[in-house]
C-alpha positions, -999 to +999 in steps of 0.1 A: -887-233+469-867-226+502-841-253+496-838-234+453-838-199+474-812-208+500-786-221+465-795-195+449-786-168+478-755-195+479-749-185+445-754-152+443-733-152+477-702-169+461-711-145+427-708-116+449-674-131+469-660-136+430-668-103+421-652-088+447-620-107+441-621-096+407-628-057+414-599-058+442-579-074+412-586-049+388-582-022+416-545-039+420-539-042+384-550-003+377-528+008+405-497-012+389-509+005+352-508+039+368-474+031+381-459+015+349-474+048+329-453+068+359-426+050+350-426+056+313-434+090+320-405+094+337-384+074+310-400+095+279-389+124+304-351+110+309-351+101+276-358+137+262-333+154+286-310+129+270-318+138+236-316+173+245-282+168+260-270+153+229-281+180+206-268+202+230-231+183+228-233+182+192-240+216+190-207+226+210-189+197+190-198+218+158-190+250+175-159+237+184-148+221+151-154+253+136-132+270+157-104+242+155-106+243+114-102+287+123-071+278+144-056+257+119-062+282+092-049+312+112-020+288+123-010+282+084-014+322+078+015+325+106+032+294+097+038+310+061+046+346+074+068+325+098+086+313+064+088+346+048+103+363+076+126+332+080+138+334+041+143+376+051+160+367+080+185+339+060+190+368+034+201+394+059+225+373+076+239+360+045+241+397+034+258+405+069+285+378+064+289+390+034+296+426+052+318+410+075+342+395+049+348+428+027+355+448+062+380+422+074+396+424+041+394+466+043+407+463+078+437+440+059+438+462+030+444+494+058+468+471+078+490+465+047+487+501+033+494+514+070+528+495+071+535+506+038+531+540+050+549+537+081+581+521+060+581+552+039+577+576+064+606+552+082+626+556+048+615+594+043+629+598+080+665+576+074+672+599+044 
């Protein structure tokens, strides 16, 4: 009965040394869960403020699209009054040169009719 006690305190012994291995095991294996679950914590964190970022920079994208396709319209609202004022422009200085011929053929006209004057006076003067 002594020699059955003594391997069965053996036993129970090397039970007890197996069971401790395995509970300082699953002590180490818990700790490295806790710090994987830190981890993805910490990723589905990043991960968010990513995501947020993004919708952030698409918002400012849109905002900014919008205001681009503004620009553009307000640029072809100038671009036209640009035109208009361009074609009024064209017309005034064609209308100018215009102007300009007829008064250099006045000041012609006045020239010719001034010498005719002065030969008759001239003439009006000899007799």
């Amino acid at each position: 009965l002594q020699k059955e006690l003594l391997k069965y305190k053996q036993e129970a012994r090397n039970l007890q040394g197996i069971k401790d291995a395995l509970q300082q095991r699953l002590i180490q294996q818990d700790a490295a869960v806790l710090q994987l679950k830190q981890e993805l914590l910490r990723a589905n964190m990043g991960k968010e403020e990513l995501h947020n970022q993004n919708v952030d920079l698409q918002r400012k994208v849109e905002e900014r699209s919008r205001l681009l396709a503004e620009y553009k319209k307000e640029l072809c609202q100038k671009d036209r009054h640009l035109q208009q004022h361009q074609t009024k422009l064209d017309e005034m200085l064609r209308q100018l040169s215009e102007a300009s011929y007829q008064q250099v053929d006045l000041e012609r006209e006045l020239e010719h009719k001034e010498a005719l004057l002065a030969h008759c006076m001239k003439r009006e003067a000899e007799e």
